[in-house]
N, C-alpha and C positions, 0 to 999 in steps of 0.2 A: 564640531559641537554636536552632540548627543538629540537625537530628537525629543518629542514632548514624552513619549512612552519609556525612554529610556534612564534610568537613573545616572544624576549624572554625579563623574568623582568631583566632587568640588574641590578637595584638596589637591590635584593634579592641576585644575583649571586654576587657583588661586597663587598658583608655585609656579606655574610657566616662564620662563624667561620671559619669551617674546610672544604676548599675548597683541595679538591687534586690539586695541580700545573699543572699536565699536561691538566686540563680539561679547560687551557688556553687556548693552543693548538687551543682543538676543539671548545672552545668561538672564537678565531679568525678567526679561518676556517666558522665558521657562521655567523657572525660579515660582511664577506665580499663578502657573497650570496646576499646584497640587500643594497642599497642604504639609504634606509630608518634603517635600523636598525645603518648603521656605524654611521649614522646623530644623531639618539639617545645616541649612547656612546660616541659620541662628544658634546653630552648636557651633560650627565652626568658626564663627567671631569669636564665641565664649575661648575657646582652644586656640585662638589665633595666635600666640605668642610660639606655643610648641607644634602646633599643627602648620602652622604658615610662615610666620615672620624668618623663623631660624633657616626656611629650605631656599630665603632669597638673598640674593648676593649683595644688598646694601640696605641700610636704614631706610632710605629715601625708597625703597622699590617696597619697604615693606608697608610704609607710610601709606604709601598712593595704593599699594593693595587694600588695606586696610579699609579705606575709604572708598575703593572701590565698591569691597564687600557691604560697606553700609548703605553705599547708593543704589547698589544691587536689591537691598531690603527694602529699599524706601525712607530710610534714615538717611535724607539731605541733607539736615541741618547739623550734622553731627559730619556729614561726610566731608562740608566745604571747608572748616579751619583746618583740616588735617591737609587736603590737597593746595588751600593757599601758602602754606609753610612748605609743601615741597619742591625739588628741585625742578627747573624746567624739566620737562619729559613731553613724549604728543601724550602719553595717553594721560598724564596730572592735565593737560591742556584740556582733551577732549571728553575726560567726565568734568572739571571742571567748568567750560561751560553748559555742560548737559545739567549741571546740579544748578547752576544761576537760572535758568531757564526755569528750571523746575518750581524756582522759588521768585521767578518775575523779576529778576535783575536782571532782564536783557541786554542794559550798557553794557555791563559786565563778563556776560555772557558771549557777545559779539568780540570781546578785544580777548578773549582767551580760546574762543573758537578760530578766532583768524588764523594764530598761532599753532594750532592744530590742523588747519586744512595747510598752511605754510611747511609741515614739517612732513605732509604728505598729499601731492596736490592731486593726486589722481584718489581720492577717496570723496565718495560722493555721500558719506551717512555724514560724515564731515561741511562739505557744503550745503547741503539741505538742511542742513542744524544753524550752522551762521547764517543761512538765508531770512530762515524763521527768528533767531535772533533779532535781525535788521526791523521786517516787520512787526515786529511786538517792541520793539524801537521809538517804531513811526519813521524807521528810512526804510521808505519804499521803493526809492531810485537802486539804494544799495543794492536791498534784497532782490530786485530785479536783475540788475547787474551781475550778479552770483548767478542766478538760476536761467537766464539766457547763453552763460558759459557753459554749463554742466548739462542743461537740456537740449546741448546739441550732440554732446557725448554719449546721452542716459535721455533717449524721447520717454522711452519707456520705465523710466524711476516712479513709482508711485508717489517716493518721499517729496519727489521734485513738485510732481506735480499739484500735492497735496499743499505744501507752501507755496505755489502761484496761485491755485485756491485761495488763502488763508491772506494772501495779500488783495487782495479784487476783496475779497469780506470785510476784510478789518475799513478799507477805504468805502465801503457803502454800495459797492457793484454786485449785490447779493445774486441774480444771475448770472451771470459771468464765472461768479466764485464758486456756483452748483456746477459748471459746465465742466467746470476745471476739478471740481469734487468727484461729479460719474467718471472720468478719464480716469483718473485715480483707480475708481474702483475696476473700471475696465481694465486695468493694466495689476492691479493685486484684486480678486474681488472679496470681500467683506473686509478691507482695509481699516481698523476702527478708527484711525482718525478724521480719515473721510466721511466714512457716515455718522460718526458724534457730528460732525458739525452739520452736514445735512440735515439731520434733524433737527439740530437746535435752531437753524434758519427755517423749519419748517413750523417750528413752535412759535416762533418767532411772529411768523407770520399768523396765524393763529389754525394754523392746519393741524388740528390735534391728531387725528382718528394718522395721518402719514407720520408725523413725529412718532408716534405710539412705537407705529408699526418698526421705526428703523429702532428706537430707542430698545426695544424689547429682543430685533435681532442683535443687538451688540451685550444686549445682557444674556445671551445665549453663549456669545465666545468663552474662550477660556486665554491666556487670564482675564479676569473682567477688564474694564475700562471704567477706573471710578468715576470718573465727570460726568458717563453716561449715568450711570446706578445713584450718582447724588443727583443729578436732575431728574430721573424716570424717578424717584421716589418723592420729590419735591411734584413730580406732575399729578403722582396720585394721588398726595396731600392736598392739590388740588381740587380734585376730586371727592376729597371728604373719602378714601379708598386709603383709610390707614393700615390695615395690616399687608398691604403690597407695598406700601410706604416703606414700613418698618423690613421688609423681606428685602428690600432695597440694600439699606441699610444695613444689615445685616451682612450682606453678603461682601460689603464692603471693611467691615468689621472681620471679617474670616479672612481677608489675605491681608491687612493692614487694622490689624490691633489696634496701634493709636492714631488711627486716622479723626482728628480732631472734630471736622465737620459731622461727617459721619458719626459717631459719638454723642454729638449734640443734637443733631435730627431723628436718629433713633430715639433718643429719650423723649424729645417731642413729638412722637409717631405713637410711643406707647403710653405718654402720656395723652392723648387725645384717645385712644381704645378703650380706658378707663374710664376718661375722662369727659367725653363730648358732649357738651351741654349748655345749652344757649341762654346763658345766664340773663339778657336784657329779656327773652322772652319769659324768661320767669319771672322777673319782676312786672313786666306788664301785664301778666295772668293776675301777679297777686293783687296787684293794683286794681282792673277790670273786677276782681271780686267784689274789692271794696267798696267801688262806684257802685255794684249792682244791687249791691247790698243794702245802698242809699233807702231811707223811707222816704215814701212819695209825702208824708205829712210834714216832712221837714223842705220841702222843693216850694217855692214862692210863686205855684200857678194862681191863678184868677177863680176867683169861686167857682163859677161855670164850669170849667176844664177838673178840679176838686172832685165838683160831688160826680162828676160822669165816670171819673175813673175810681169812687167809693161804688156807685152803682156794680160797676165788673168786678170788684173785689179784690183791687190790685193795691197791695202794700208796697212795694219795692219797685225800684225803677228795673231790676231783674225781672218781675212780670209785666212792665213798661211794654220793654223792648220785646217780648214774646207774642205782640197784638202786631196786627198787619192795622191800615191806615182803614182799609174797608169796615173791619170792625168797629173801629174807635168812633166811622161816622155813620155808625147804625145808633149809633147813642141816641135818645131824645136829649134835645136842646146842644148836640156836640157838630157843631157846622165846619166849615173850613178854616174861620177863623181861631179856632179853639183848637183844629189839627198843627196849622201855621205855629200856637204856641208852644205846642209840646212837640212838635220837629226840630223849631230852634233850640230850646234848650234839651236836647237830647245832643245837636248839633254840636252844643260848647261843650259837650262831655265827650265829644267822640263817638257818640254811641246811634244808631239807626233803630227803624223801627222794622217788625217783621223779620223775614230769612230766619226765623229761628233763632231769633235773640243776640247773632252773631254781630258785632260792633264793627263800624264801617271803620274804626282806625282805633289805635289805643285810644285810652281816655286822656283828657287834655290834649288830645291831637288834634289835628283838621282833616277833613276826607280827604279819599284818595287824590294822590295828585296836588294835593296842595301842601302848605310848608309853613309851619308858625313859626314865628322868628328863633322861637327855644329850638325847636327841630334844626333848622338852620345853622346855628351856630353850634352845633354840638359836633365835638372833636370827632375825627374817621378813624383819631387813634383808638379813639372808645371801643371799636370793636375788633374782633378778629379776623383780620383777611389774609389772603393769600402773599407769599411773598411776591410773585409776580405783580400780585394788584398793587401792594404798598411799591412797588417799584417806579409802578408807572402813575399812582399816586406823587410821587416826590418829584417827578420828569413834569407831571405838570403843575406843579405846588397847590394841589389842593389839600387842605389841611382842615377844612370844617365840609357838614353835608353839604351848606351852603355851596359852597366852591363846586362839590361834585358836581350840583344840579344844575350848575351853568352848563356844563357839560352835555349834549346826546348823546346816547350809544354810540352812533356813527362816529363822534368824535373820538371817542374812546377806542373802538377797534382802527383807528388810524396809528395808535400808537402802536409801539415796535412792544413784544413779550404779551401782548394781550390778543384775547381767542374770544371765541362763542360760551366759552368756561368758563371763563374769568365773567364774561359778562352777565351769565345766571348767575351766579356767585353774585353781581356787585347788587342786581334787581332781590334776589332773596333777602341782604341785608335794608334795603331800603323798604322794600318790603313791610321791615318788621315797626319799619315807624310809620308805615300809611301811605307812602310818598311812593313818588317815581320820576326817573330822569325826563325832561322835557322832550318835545317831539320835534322833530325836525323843522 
């Protein structure tokens, strides 16, 4: 096989009699180093009929090429009814369970890779693929059993090692799973399956600034790693960091056209770069105008309280709120009881006195830290968060603010996909209604 710099024939490699299956693999792994090569094996589909089909010695060889070539592109779902229609063969075996895999039928995937490491039992890209089969299963006994055979043959398989990782993860032994991650990498280094997932148990945990750092080396490699570039750009969307969002995306877009997800999150990357704009806080501005705007000769104070704030020459509860307490009690005949009554009804408005007229909470709110029943019960769909937070939103069924505020921070970074990020993120929204999560 031709290295990354080298052009490779496709139609030579497409026509081979006796291609080994896994040197699919690393046809695809080169295939999406360069733009200009994927464009080529995207002619040579077009052409398959006179460029491919006719140089091979049967239907069925041309079938499972064919479907080869689509799998090679990233065209799964197009590649597996052509390889289920074909004749036993290892390699109809061994991309067909690479393409169930692909698409998370791992039943599937296991009883067609048996059949493939069965038809070649000394091949280990073979057993490390039914291993990961097993585990994405949930037979973890299996998957052991596989890779305690082969990792006496192959210590030094990264693929090997990488699926006894993957098994220790999926079962909740998230140390163990890193342990068996760095061996990996110590034996390939910048392995991207290994460090996608390192990462993502780093993010996991809520260790952004490390996940960054591996998420950012694997967006370095070539070909990319989409799992990595769809989460590095959902990380910066996290971040309110849309247009590294969108570059995300993008670049996921340049080797996989119809990458579906990808496609949907760009549009929501650039539609927020346009778009970003905190629509409850504009309604609470317009609102807070409107209360300000209130006359003091329509507010039902007590004569006393009346003519003191007629003496200062204040019409609007807007110039209310612009007097500190010291001046209102420089008033003649304005005592503390007369303060008491325009703090409380300043209080039912949301609004304070002094700091420069600034309102201790929307109007109709309660101050900081407290919670009027409307606040409370108002849906958390209402506003825009993070998919990670809506994640871990549904993990613990909160579905009104109420719900949230049972909650403490401390509660919340206990949960698995939640950081230091997510948790500005959840104070900023609460924020904007005056509230805050309870204290320990």
């Amino acid at each position: 096989m031709p290295t990354a710099e080298e052009k490779l024939d496709l139609p030579a490699v497409f026509t081979a009699d006796d291609l080994p299956p896994q040197q699919f693999v690393e046809l695809r792994r080169q295939i999406h180093t360069s733009i200009e090569q994927r464009s080529s094996l995207e002619k040579l589909l077009e052409d398959f009929p006179a460029a491919v089909a006719k140089k091979l010695t049967s239907e069925n060889k041309a079938d499972t090429r064919k479907a080869a070539l689509l799998w090679t592109l990233g065209r799964v779902e197009e590649a597996i009814p052509l390889l289920e229609q074909a004749r036993a063969s290892r390699e109809k075996a061994y991309l067909l369970g690479l393409s169930y895999l692909d698409v998370g039928r791992a039943d599937q995937a296991v009883v067609a890779l048996k059949e493939a490491l069965e038809a070649d039992t000394s091949d280990t890209s073979a057993a490390s693929a039914l291993a990961e089969a097993h585990t994405r299963a949930g037979d973890y006994d299996a998957a052991e059993k596989v890779l305690e055979r082969y990792l006496k043959k192959n210590p030094d398989s990264a693929d090997l090692l990488y699926v006894q990782g993957l098994g220790l993860d999926f079962q909740g032994y998230h140390d163990e799973a890193v342990q068996k991650y760095e061996r990996a990498l110590e034996k390939e280094p910048g392995y991207p399956r290994a460090l996608f997932r390192l990462a993502y148990l780093y993010d996991l945990a809520g260790e952004d600034d490390r996940a960054l750092e591996l998420y950012e080396q694997l967006r370095r490699q070539r070909p990319i790693h989409v799992n990595t570039m769809i989460n590095l750009g959902i990380f910066y969307e996290d971040r309110n960091e849309f247009e590294k969002a969108a570059e995300c995306f993008r670049a996921v877009l340049e080797y996989f056209p119809n990458h579906p997800r990808a496609r949907l999150y760009l549009r929501d990357a650039e539609a927020s770069l346009s778009m970003f704009y905190d629509e409850e806080a504009a309604r609470r501005e317009a609102r807070l105008v409107q209360v300000l705007g209130q006359p003091l000769a329509d507010v039902t104070f007590s004569q006393r309280v009346r003519n003191a704030l007629q003496k200062l020459g204040l019409a609007t509860l807007g110039d209310l709120v612009q007097r500190t307490e010291e001046e209102l009690l420089e008033i003649p005949n304005f005592g503390k009881t007369s303060l008491r009554e325009v703090k409380e009804f300043l209080t039912s408005k949301g609004l304070n006195l002094a700091s420069g007229g600034e309102p201790a909470a929307a109007p109709g709110e309660p101050a900081e830290g407290e919670a009027s029943e409307e606040v409370r019960n108002r849906a958390l769909a209402d506003f825009e968060w993070s998919g990670r937070i809506r994640k871990v939103f549904e993990k613990l069924g909160a579905i009104t603010v109420g719900d949230l505020l049972n909650y403490t921070e401390a509660d919340l970074l206990r949960s698995k996909n939640l950081g230091n990020t997510s948790i500005k993120e959840i104070r900023q929204k609460l924020g904007t209604l005056a509230v805050a999560m309870r204290a320990e």
